[in-house]
C-alpha positions, 0 to 999 in steps of 0.5 A, spaced: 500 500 500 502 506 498 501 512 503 501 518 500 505 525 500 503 530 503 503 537 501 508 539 506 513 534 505 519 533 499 518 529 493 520 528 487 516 534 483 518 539 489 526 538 490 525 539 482 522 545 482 525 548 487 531 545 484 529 550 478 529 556 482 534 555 486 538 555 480 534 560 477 536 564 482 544 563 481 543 565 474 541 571 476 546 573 482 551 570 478 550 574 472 547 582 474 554 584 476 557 581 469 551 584 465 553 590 468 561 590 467 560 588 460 555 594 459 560 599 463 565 597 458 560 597 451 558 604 453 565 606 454 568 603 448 560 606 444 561 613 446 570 614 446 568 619 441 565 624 446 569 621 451 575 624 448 573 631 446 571 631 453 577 628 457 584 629 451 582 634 447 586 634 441 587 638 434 585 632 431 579 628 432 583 621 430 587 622 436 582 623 441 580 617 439 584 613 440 587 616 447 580 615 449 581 607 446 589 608 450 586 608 457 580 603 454 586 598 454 589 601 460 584 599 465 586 591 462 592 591 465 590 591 472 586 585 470 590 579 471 592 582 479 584 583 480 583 576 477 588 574 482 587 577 488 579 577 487 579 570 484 583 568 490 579 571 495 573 568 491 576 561 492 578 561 499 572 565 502 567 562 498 564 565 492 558 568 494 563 572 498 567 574 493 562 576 487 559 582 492 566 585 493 567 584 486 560 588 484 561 594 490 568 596 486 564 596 480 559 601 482 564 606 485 568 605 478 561 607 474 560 613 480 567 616 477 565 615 470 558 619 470 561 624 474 568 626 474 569 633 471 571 634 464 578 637 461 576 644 460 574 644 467 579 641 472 585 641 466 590 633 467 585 631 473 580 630 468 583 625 465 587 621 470 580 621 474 577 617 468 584 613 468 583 611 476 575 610 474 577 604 469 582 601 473 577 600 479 573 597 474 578 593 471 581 590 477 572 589 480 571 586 473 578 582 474 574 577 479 568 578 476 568 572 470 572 567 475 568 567 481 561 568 477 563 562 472 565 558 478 559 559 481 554 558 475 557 551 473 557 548 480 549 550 480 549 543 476 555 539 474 551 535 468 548 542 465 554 546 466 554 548 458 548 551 458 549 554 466 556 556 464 553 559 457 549 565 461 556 568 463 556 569 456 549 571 455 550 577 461 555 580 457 550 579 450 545 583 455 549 588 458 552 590 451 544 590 448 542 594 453 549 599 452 547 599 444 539 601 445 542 607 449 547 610 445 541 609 438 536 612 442 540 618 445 545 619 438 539 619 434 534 624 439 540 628 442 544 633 438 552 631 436 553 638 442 548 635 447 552 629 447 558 631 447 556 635 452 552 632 457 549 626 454 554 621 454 554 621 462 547 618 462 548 611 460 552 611 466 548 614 471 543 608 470 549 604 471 549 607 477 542 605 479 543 598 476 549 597 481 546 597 489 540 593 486 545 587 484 549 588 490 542 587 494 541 581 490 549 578 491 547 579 499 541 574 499 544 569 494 546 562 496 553 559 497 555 553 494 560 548 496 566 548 490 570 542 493 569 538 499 577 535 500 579 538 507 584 544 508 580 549 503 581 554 507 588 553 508 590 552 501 593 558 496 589 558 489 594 562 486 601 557 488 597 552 486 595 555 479 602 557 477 604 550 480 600 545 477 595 549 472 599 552 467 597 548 462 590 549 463 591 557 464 594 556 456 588 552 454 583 557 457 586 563 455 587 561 449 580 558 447 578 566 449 582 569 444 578 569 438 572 571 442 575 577 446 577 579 439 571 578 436 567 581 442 570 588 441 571 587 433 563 587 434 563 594 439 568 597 435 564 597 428 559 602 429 565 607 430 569 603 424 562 605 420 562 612 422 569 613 421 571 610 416 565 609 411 561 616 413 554 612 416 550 617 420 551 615 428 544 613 430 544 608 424 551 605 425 549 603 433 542 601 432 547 595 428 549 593 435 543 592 437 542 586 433 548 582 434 546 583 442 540 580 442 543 574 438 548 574 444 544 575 450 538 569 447 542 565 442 548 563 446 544 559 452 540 556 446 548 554 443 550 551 450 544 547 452 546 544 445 553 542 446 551 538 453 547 534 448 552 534 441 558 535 445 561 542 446 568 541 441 563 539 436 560 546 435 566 550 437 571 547 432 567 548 425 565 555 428 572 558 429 574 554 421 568 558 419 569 565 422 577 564 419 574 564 412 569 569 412 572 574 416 575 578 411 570 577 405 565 580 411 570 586 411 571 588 404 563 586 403 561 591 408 567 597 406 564 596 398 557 597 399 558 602 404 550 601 407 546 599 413 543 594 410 549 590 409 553 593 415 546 590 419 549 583 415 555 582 417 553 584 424 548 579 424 552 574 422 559 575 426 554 575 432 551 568 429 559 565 429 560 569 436 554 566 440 555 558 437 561 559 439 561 563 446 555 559 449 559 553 450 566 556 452 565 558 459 565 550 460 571 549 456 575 554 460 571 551 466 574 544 466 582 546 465 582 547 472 581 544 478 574 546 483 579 548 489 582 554 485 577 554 479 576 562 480 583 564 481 584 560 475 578 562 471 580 569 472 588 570 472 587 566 465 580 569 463 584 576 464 590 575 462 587 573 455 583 579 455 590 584 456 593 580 450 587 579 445 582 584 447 582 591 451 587 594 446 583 591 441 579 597 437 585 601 438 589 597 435 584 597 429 583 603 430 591 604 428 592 598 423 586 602 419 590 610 420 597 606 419 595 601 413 590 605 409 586 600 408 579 599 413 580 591 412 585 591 417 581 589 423 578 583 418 586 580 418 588 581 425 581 577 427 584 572 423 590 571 424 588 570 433 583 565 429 588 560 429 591 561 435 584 558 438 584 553 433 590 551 437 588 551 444 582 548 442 587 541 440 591 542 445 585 542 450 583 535 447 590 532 448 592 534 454 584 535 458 581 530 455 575 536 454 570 534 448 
């Protein structure tokens, strides 16, 4: 005879409810800060133009920008030294711990930003505050992606494609939302209002998002990384340099092509206003698309690789991506029109998100749990310094030296292929499939 449940007792059909808010709740502590890390980031490197009239004022409009990109880049030399610091606190401490600092240093990062004085007002303050202000953001952001990755794969290990997938997915969003409002304002403001005042608001709303992620942070639930005893004892950086430098190699390398691509696609609405003369509401509104593939295509690619297996779609995108790229470039340059800017933006943000939804995973397993955040971060952030934060000035220079607007196209190739190499070397020496 089978006595029935009663309501307030556990069941299958209740732990597996509860189970799915439980990690709904995870995705959504672990991803805001990271959301709004990408955002602060897709703003800055959206508006660098206005940025620089109002921060290095020059003669000549080229040189503005690309100081402006100078201090964009800048701000991710700190990030391996936060990855290592935060990802280490993050590991010794517990997760949770580690993501509500991480999201305290970027509000006051972004509080600088809206409201730090311009050049003509406080003379070369202004420009070494907006300076302090990234180097805050990027030391935060530095153990943003360890701790956050590590706490998404450890809400289910048999899902960890799809649940490491939102890490990326944040960043899609957060860069979706900084595209529709750089559109809105560059199409309803004046080039003097935004230049003036109308750059600042983006930020402003950074400022609103932040305490609201912080709060979210301060109730999350903790998960237990690893259950070997010592954890608290134990040093996650000498562990990483002792006996994870391959994985850090696998992880930073696999990044590469992504990073590069990421800040290709952010870099593009400026490449058309600059280089193809397209008016600055219509080149932004560009980037809008290729964040809603990010932020909705990517989790769809991760669930995905957790049936098909994650190489399987990883490898043929990176090979596709290595070809087409220069086409895209030469196609987009000759037409000179949105249309086909809108184009090539949708598909490189189609290679992007197969390619980002089962990423997270990948470098994931190059580590072991006990120092996942440190290792996840220093090599995460160490990849970015090398292949990512300079990326647009280097476009920006590789078009300004060479004459020819295809540049970027060839470097994005060429880190193809750096990819390729460790995504080999991860199957060899890890065993990831």
């Amino acid at each position: 005879m089978t006595i029935p449940q009663q309501k307030n007792q556990p069941g299958p059909a209740r732990d597996q409810a509860e189970g799915t808010q439980s990690a709904t709740r995870g995705i959504i502590a672990a991803t805001i800060g990271n959301a709004l890390e990408w955002f602060d980031i897709a703003i800055y490197a959206l508006l660098a133009i206005y940025i620089g009239r109002n921060f290095f004022p020059s003669h000549d409009p080229a040189v503005e920008l690309i100081q402006a990109f100078a201090v964009f880049g800048v701000s991710y030399l700190i990030r391996p030294l936060g990855g290592l610091v935060l990802g280490s606190f993050a590991d010794r401490h517990g997760l949770k711990k580690g993501l509500t600092v991480t999201i305290r240093l970027m509000v006051l990062g972004t509080a600088l930003l809206a409201f730090m004085p311009s050049y003509g007002t406080i003379g070369i303050l202004a420009p070494v505050g907006i300076v302090l202000a990234r180097l805050i953001q990027g030391f935060s952001a530095g153990g943003e992606f360890g701790a956050a990755t590590a706490y998404l794969i450890a809400q289910n290990g048999k899902r960890k494609g799809f649940l490491g997938s939102f890490q990326f997915a944040s960043q899609g969003l957060g860069s979706l939302i900084a595209a529709i409002f750089v559109a809105v304002l560059t199409t309803v403001l004046t080039d003097a209002q935004m230049t003036e005042w109308g750059w600042r608001i983006p930020f402003l709303f950074g400022l609103l998002v932040g305490p609201a992620g912080f709060l979210i942070r301060k109730e999350m639930k903790e998960v237990p990384v690893s259950t070997e005893p010592g954890d608290g004892q134990h040093s996650p950086i000498r562990q990483v340099f002792a006996t994870q430098k391959t994985g850090m190699m696998i992880a930073g390398g696999a990044l590469a092509v992504s990073t590069v691509l990421n800040f290709i696609l952010q870099y593009m609405p400026t490449f058309a206003i600059k280089e193809l003369g397209l008016e600055p509401g219509i080149s932004f509104t560009s980037l809008i698309i290729t964040g809603v593939i990010l932020t909705f295509g990517t989790p769809v690619v991760g669930h995905l690789s957790d049936r098909f297996g994650r190489l399987a779609i990883m490898v043929p995108t990176v090979i596709v991506l290595l070809i087409a790229v220069v086409p895209l470039f030469l196609w987009v340059i000759s037409a000179r029109s949105f249309l086909v800017l809108a184009l090539v933006m949708t598909i490189l943000g189609l290679l992007k998100a197969a390619y980002f939804g089962a990423l997270p995973s990948v470098m994931s397993d190059s580590f072991d749990p006990r120092s996942r955040a440190t290792g996840l971060s220093f090599s995460y952030n160490t990849a970015v310094v090398a292949f990512g934060g300079f990326t647009p000035m280097i476009a920006a220079y590789l078009v300004q030296q060479t004459g020819q607007a295809v540049a970027p196209g060839y470097y994005l190739a060429i880190i193809a292929l750096i990819s390729l190499a460790a995504l080999a070397a991860g199957v060899k020496l890890r065993g990831i499939k």
